[in-house]
Structure formats: C-alpha cells, structure tokens
Residue frames as a rotation matrix with the C-alpha (Angstrom) as fourth column:
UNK 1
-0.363 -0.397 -0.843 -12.66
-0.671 -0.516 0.532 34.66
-0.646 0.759 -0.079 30.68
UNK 2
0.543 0.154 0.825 -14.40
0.187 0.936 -0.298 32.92
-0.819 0.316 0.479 27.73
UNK 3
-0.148 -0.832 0.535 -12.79
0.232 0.497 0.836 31.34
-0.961 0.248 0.119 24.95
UNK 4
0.678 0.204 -0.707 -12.98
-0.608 -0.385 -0.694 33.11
-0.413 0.900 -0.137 21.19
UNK 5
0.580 -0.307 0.754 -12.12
0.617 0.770 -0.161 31.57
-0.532 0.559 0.637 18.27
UNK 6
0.079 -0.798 -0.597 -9.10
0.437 -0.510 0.741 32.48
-0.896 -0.319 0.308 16.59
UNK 7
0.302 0.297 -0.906 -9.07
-0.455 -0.790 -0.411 35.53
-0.838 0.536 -0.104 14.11
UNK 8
0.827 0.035 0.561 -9.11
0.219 0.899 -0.380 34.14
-0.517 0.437 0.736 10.80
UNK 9
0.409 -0.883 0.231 -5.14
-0.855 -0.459 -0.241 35.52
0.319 -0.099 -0.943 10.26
UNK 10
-0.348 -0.618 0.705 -4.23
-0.869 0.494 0.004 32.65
-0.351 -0.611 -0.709 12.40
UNK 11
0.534 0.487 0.691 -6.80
-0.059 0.837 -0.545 30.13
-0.843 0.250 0.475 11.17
UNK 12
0.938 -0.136 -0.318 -5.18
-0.315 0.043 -0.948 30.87
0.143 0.990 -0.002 7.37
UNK 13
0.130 -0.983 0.132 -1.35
-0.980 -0.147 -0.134 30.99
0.151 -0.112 -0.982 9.00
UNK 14
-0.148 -0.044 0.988 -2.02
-0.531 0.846 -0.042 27.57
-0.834 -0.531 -0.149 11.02
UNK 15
0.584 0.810 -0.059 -3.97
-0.276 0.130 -0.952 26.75
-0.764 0.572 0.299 7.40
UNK 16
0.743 -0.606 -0.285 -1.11
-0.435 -0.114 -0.893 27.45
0.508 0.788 -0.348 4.98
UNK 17
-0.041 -0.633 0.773 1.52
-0.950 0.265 0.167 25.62
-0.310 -0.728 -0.612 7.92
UNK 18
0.042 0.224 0.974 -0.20
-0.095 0.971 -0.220 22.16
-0.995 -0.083 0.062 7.61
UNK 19
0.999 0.039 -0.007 -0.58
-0.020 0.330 -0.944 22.71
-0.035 0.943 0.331 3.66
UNK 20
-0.174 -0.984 -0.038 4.19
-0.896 0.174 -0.409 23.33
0.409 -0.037 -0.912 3.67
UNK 21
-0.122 -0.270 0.955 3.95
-0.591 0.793 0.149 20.38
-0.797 -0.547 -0.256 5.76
UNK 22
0.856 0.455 0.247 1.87
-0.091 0.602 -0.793 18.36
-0.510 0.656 0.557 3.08
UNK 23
0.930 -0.337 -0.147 4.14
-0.234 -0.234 -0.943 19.43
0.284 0.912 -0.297 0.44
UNK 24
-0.071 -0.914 0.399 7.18
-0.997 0.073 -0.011 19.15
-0.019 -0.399 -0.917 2.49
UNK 25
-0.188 0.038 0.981 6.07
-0.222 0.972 -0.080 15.01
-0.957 -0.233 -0.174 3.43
UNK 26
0.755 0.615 -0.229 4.77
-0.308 0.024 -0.951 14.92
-0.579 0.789 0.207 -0.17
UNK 27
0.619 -0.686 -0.384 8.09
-0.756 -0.387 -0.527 15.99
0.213 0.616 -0.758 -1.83
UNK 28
-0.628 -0.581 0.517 10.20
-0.670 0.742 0.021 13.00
-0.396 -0.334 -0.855 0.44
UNK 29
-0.204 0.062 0.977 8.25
0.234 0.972 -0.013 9.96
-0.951 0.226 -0.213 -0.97
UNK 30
0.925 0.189 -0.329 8.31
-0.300 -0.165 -0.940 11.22
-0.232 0.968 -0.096 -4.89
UNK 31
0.335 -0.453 0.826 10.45
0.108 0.890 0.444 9.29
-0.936 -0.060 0.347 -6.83
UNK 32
0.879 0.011 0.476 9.36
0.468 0.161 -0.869 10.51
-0.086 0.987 0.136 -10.75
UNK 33
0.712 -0.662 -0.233 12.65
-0.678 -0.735 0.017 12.54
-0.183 0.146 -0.972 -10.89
UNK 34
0.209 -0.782 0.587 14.77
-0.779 0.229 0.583 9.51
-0.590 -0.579 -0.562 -10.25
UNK 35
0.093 0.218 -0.971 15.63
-0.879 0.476 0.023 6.53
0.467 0.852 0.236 -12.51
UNK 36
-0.872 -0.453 0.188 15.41
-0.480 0.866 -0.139 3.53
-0.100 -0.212 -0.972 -10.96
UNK 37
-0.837 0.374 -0.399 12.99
0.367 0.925 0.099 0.44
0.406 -0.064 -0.912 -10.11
UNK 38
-0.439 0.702 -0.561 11.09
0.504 -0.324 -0.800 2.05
-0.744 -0.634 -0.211 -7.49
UNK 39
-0.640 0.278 -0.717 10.07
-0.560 -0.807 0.187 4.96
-0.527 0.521 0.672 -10.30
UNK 40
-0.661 0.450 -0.601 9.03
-0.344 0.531 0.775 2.14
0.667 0.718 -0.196 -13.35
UNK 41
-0.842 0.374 -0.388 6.93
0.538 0.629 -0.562 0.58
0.034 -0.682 -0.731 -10.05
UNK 42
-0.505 0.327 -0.799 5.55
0.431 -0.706 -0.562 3.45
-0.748 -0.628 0.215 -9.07
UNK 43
-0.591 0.323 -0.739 4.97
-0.759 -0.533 0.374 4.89
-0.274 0.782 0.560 -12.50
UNK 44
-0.608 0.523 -0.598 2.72
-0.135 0.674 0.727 1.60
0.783 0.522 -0.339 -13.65
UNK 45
-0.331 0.749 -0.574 0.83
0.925 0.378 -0.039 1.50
0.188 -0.544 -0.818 -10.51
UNK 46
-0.394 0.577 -0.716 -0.19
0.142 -0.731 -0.667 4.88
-0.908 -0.364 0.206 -10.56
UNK 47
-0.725 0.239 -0.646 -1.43
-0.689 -0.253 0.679 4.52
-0.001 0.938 0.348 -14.04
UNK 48
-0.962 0.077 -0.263 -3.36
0.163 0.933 -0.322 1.52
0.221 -0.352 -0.909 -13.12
UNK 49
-0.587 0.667 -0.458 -5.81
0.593 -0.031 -0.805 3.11
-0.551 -0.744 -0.378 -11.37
UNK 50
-0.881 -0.085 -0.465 -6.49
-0.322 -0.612 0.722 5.22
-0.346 0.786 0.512 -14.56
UNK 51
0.231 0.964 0.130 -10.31
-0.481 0.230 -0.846 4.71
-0.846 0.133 0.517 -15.75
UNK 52
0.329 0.049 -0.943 -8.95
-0.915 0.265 -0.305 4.51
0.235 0.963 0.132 -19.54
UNK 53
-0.695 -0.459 -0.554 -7.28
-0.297 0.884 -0.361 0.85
0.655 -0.086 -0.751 -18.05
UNK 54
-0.725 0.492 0.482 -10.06
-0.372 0.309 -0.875 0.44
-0.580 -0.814 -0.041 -15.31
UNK 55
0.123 0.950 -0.287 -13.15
-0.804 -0.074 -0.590 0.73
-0.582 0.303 0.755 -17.87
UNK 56
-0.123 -0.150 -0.981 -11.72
-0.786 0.618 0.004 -1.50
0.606 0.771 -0.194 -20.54
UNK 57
-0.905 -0.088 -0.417 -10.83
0.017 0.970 -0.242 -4.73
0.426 -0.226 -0.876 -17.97
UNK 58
-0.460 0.882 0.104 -14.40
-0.390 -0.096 -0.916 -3.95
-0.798 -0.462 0.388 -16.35
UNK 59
0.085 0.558 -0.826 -15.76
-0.980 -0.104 -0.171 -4.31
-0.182 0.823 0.538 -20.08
UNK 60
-0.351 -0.463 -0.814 -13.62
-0.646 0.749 -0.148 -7.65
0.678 0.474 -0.562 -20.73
UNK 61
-0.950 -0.016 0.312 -15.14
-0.263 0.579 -0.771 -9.35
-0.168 -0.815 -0.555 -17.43
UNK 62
-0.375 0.890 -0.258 -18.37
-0.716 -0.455 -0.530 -8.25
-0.589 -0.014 0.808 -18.23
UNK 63
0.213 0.678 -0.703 -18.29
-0.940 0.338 0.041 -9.67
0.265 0.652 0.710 -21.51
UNK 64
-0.668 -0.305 -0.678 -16.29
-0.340 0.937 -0.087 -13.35
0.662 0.172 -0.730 -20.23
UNK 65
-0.860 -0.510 0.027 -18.64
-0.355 0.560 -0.749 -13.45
0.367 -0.653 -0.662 -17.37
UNK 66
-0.544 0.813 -0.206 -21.46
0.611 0.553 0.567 -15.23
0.575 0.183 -0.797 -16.25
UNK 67
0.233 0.907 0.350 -24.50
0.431 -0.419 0.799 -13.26
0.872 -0.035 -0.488 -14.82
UNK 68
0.700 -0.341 -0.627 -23.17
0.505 -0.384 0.773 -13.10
-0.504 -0.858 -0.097 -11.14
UNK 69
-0.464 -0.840 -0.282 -19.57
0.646 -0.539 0.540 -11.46
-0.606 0.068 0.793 -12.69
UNK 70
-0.357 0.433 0.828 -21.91
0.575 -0.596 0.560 -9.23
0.736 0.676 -0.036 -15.30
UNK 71
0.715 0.636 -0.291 -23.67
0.538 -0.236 0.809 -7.97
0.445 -0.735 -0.511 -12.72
UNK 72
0.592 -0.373 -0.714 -20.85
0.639 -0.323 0.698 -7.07
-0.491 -0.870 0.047 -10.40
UNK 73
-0.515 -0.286 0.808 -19.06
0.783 -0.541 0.308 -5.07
0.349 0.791 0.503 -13.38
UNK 74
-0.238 0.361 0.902 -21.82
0.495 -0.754 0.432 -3.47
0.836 0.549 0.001 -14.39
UNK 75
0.667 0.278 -0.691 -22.14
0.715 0.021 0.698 -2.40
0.208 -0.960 -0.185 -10.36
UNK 76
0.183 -0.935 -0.304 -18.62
0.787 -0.046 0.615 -1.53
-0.589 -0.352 0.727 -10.21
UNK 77
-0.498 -0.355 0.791 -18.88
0.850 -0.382 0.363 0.88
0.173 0.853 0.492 -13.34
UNK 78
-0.005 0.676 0.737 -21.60
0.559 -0.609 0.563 2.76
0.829 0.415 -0.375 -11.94
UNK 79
0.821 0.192 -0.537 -20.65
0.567 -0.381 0.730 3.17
-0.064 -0.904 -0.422 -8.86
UNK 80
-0.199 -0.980 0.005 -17.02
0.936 -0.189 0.296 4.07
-0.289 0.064 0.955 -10.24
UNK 81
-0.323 0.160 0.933 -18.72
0.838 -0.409 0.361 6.59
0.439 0.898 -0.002 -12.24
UNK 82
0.765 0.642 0.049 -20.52
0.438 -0.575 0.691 8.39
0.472 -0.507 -0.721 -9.48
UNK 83
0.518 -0.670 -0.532 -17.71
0.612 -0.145 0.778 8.54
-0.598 -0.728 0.335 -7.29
UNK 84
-0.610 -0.720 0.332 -15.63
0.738 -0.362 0.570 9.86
-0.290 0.593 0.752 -9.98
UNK 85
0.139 0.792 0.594 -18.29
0.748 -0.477 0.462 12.53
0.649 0.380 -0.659 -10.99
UNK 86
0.968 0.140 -0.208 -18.46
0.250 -0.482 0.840 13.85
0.017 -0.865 -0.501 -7.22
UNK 87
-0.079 -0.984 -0.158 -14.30
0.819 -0.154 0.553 13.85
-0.569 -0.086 0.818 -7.49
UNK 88
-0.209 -0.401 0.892 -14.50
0.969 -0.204 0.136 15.70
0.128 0.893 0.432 -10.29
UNK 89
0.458 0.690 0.560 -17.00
0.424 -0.724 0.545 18.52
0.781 -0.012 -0.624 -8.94
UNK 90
0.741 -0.472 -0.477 -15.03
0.482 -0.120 0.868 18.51
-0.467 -0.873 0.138 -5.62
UNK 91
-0.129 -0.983 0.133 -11.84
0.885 -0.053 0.463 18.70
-0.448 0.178 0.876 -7.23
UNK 92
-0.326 -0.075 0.942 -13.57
0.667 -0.725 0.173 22.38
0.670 0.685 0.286 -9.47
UNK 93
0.901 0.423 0.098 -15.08
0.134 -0.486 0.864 23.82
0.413 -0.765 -0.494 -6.16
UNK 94
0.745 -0.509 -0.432 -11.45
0.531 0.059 0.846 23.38
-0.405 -0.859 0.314 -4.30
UNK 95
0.846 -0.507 0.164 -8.93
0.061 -0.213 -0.975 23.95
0.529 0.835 -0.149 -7.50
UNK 96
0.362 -0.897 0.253 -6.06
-0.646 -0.046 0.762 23.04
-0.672 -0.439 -0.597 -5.60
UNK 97
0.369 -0.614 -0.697 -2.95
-0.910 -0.086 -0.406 22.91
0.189 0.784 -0.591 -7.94
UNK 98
0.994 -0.082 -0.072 -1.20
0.101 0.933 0.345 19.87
0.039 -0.350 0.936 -8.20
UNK 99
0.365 -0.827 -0.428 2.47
-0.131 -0.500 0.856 20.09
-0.922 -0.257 -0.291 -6.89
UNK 100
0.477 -0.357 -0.804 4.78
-0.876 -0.263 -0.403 21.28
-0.068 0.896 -0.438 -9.68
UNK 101
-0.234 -0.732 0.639 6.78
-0.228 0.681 0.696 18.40
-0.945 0.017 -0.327 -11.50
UNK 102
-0.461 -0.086 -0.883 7.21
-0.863 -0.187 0.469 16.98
-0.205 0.979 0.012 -15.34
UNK 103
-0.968 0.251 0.008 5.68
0.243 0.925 0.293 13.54
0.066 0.286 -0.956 -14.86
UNK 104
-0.536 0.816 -0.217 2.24
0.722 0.310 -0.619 13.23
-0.437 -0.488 -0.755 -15.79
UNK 105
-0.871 0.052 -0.488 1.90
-0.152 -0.974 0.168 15.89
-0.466 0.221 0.857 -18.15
UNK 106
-0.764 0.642 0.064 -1.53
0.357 0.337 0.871 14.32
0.538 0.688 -0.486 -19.25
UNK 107
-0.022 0.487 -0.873 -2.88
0.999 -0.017 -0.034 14.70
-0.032 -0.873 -0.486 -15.71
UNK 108
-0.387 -0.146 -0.911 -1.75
0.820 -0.507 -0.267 17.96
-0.423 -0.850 0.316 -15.67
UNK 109
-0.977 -0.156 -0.148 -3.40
-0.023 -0.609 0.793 19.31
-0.213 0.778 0.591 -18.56
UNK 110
-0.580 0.769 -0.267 -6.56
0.063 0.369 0.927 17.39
0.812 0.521 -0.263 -18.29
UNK 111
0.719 0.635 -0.283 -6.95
0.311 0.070 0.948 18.01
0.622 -0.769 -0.147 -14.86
UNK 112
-0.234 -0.966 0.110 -5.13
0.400 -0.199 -0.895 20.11
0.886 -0.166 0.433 -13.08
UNK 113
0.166 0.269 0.949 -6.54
-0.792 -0.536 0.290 20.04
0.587 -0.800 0.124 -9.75
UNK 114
-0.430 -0.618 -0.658 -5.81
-0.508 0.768 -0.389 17.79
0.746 0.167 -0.644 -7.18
UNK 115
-0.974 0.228 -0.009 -7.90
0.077 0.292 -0.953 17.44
-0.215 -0.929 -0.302 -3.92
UNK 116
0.449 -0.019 0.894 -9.42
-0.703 0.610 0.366 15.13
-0.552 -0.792 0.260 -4.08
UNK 117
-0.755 -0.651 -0.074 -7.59
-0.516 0.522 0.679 12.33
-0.404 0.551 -0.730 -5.45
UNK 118
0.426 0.783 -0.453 -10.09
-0.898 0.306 -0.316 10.84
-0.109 0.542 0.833 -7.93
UNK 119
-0.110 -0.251 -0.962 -8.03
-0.429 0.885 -0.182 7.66
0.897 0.392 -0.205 -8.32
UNK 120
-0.961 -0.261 -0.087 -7.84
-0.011 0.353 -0.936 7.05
0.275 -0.898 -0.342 -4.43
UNK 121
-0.486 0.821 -0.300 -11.72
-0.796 -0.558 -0.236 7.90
-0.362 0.124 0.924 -4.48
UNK 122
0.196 0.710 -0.676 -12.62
-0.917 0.377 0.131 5.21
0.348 0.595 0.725 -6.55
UNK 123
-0.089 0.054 -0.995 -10.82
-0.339 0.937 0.081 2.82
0.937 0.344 -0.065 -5.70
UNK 124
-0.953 -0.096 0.286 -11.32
-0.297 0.127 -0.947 2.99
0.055 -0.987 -0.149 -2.09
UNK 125
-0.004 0.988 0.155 -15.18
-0.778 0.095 -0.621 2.89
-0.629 -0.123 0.768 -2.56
UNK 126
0.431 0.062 -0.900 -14.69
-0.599 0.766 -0.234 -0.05
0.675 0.640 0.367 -5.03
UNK 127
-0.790 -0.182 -0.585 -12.25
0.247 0.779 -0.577 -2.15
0.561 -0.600 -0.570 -2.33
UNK 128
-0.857 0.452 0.246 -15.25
-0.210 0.129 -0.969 -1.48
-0.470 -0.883 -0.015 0.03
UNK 129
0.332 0.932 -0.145 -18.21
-0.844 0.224 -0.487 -2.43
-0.421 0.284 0.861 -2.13
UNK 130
-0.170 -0.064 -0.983 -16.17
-0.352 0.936 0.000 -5.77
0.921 0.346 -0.181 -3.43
UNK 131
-0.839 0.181 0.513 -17.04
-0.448 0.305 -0.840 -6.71
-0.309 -0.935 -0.174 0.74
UNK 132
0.116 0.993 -0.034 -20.80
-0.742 0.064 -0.668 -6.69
-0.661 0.102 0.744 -0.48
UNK 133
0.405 -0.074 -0.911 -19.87
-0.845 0.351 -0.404 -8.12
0.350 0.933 0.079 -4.42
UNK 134
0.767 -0.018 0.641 -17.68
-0.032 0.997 0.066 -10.58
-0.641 -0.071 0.764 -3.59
UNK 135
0.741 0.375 -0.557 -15.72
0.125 0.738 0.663 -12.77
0.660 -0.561 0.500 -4.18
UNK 136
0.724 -0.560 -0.402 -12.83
0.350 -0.204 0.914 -12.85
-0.594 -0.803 0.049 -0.94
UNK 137
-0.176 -0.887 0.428 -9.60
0.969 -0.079 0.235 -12.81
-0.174 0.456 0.873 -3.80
UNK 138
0.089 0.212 0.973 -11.28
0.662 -0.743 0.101 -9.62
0.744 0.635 -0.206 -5.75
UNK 139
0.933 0.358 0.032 -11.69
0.189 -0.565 0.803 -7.92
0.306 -0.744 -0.595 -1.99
UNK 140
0.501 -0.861 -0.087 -8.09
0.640 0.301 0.707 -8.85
-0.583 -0.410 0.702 -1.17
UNK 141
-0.133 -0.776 0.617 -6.70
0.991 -0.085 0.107 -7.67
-0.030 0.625 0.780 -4.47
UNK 142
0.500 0.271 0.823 -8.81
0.151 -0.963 0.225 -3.87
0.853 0.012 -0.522 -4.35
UNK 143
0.946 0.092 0.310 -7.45
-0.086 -0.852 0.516 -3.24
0.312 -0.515 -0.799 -0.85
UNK 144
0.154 -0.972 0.179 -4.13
0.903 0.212 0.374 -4.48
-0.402 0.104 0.910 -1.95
UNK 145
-0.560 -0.304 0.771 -4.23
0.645 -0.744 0.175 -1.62
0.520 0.595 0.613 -5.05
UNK 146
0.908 0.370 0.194 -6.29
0.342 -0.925 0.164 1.28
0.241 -0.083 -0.967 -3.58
UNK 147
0.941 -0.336 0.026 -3.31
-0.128 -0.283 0.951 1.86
-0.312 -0.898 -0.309 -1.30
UNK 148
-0.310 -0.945 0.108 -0.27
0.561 -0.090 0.823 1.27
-0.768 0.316 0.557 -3.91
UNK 149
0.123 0.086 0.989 -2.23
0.835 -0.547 -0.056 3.36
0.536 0.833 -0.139 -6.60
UNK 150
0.949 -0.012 0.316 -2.58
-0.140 -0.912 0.386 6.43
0.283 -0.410 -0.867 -3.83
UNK 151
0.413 -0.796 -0.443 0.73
-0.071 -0.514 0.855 6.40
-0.908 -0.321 -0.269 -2.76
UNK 152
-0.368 -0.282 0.886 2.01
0.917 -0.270 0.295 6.23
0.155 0.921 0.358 -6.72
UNK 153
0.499 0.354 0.791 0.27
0.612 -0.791 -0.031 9.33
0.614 0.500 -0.611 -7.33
UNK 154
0.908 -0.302 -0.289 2.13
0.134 -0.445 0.885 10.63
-0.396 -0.843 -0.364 -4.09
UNK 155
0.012 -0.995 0.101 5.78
0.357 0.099 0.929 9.13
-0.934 0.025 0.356 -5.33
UNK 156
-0.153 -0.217 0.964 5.09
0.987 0.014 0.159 10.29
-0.048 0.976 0.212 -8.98
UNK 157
-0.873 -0.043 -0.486 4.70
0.279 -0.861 -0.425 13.67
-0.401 -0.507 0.763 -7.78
UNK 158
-0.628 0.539 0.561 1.04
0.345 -0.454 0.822 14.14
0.697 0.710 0.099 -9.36
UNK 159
0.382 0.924 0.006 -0.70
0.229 -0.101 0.968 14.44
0.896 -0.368 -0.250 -5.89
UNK 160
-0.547 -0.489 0.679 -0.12
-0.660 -0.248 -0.709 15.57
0.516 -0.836 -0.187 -2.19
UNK 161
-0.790 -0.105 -0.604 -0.75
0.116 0.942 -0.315 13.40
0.602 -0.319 -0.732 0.53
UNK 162
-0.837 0.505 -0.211 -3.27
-0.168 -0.604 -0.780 15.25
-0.522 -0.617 0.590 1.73
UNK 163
-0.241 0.557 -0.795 -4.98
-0.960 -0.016 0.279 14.91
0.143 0.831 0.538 -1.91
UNK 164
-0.482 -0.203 -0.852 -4.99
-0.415 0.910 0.018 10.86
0.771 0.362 -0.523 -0.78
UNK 165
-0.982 0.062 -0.179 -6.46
0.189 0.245 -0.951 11.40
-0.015 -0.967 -0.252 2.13
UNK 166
-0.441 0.883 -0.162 -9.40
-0.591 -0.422 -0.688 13.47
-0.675 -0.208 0.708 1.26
UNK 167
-0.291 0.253 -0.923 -9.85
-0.699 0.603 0.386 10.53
0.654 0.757 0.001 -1.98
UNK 168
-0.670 0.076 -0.738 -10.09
0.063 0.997 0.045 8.01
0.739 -0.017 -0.673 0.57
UNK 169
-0.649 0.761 -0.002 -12.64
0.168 0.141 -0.976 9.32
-0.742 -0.633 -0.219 3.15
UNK 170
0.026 0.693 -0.720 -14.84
-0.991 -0.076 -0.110 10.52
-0.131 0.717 0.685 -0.15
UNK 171
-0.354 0.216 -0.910 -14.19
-0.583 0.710 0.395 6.83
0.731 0.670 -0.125 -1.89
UNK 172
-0.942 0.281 -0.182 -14.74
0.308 0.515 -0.800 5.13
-0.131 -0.810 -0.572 2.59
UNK 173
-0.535 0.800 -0.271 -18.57
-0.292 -0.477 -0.829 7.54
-0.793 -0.364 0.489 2.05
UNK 174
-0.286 0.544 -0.789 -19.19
-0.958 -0.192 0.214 6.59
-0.035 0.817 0.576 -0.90
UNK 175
-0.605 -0.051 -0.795 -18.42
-0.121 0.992 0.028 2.70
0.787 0.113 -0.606 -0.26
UNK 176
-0.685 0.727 -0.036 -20.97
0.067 0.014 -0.998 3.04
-0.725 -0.686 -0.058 3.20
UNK 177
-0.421 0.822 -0.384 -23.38
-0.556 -0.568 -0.606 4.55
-0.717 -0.042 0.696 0.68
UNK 178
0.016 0.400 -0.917 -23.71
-0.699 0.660 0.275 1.81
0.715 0.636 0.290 -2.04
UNK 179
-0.918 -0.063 -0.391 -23.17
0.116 0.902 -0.417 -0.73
0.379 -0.428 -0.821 0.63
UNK 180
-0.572 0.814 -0.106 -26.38
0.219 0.026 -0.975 0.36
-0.791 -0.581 -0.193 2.52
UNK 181
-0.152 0.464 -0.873 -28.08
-0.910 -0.411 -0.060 1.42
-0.386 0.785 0.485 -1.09
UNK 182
-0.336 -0.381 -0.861 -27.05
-0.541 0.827 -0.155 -2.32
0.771 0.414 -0.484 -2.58
C-alpha cells in the first residue's frame, strides 16, 4: 500500500488546529489588559524595538561617533531597512490579522498584519550582524532585547507567537546573509 498525502480538508483542519493553539498559548502570556508592573515592562519594551526610537538613537551614535561607530550605524540602518522592507512585503502576501485587543491601536491601524513580526525580524538580524560589527557589550545587549522586544509584542497582545517565530528565522536569514555579504 503506498502512502498519499493527506486531502487538503485535513491539511487546512490540522492547519487551523496549530493556528487555536497559537492563539490559545498567545492569549496566556498577554498582560496589556492588566495593570500592573509586568504590563508598564512589557509595554516599554515592546515599543523599544519601534524604528521611530531605533532610527533616531542609530542617528545620535552616528553623529557622536568616530568612523568605526559611523560605519557600524550606517550598516545597521541599512540592513534594518532591508529586513524591514522584506517584513513588510511578507507581512501583505500573508495578511494575517493581528489577535484582537485595545493596546496598540497605532500598530493596528498602520499595520494590521502580523506574520511576520517585523520588530523580531530586525532585531534578530541586527543581534546577529553586531557578531561581525562588534563590539562584545553591543552583541550582548541585541541578544538581550531581540528576545524581550518579541515576547512584549506577545504579552501586549499585538502579535502571536507564531508571528515571533517566523520574525526570527526571517531576521536568523537575513543576519547569515549580511554576515557572508559584509
């Protein structure tokens, strides 16, 4: 007897299973409903990762620093850009909704798609191209924040964990590709 793949009925059922799950693990680590510490955390590190705050402190290094920190900016901006480009296109080819909730009503208006996570995206391919850039603190501190900005966007309820996952193998390809480009 040989083996057939299964009718796509089952591929969507099994499809639309794993996507309740998401949402279901999603919904337990959101927080923006709640008032406490964890929320005001959560709510400033998922803004963080936010280009309109990324581009400016890129700009301010740029201008305090000497040639080697100019340089790695102006690196960091363009590669931030690309990535974030390819998020963006990804994210209008998939148009998966972000889950329903009142925080974030900027996100959700200006973008209202979620997979991939454009913030987890960048900054994953930024904590892997500061390996190349340099120096050890700046590497430390990116793959400190990639990983508290992507799970903010989880606990503030603007993304699904799923949406953090597919940001961070896009932002892991993109950081291989400037590392071997660079």
């Amino acid at each position: 007897m040989t083996q057939t793949s299964p009718a796509p009925a089952a591929r969507k059922e099994r499809f639309q299973r794993l996507l309740e799950l998401d949402a279901r693990w999603s919904a337990k680590l959101t927080v923006a409903q709640r008032h406490n510490g964890w929320r005001n955390f959560f709510r400033f590190m998922a803004h963080s990762g936010d280009s309109w705050f990324m581009i400016p402190v890129m700009g301010a290094v740029w201008l305090a620093g000497d040639g080697l920190w100019k340089w790695r900016m102006l690196t960091m901006f363009v590669t931030m850009c690309i990535t974030a480009l390819v998020a963006v296109g990804s994210k209008q080819l998939i148009r998966r909704r972000r889950p329903e909730g009142d925080w974030g009503l900027v996100y959700r208006s200006t973008d209202p798609h979620s997979f991939p996570s454009g913030h987890a995206a960048r900054l994953v391919m930024l904590a892997l191209l500061s390996l190349q850039l340099g120096p050890w603190w700046l590497c430390l501190l990116l793959f400190c924040w990639a990983p508290l900005v992507a799970l903010a966007r989880v606990a503030m309820g603007v993304h699904y964990l799923s949406d953090m996952i597919g940001g961070a193998v896009l932002g892991i390809a993109f950081g291989v590709l400037f590392l071997i480009i660079l």
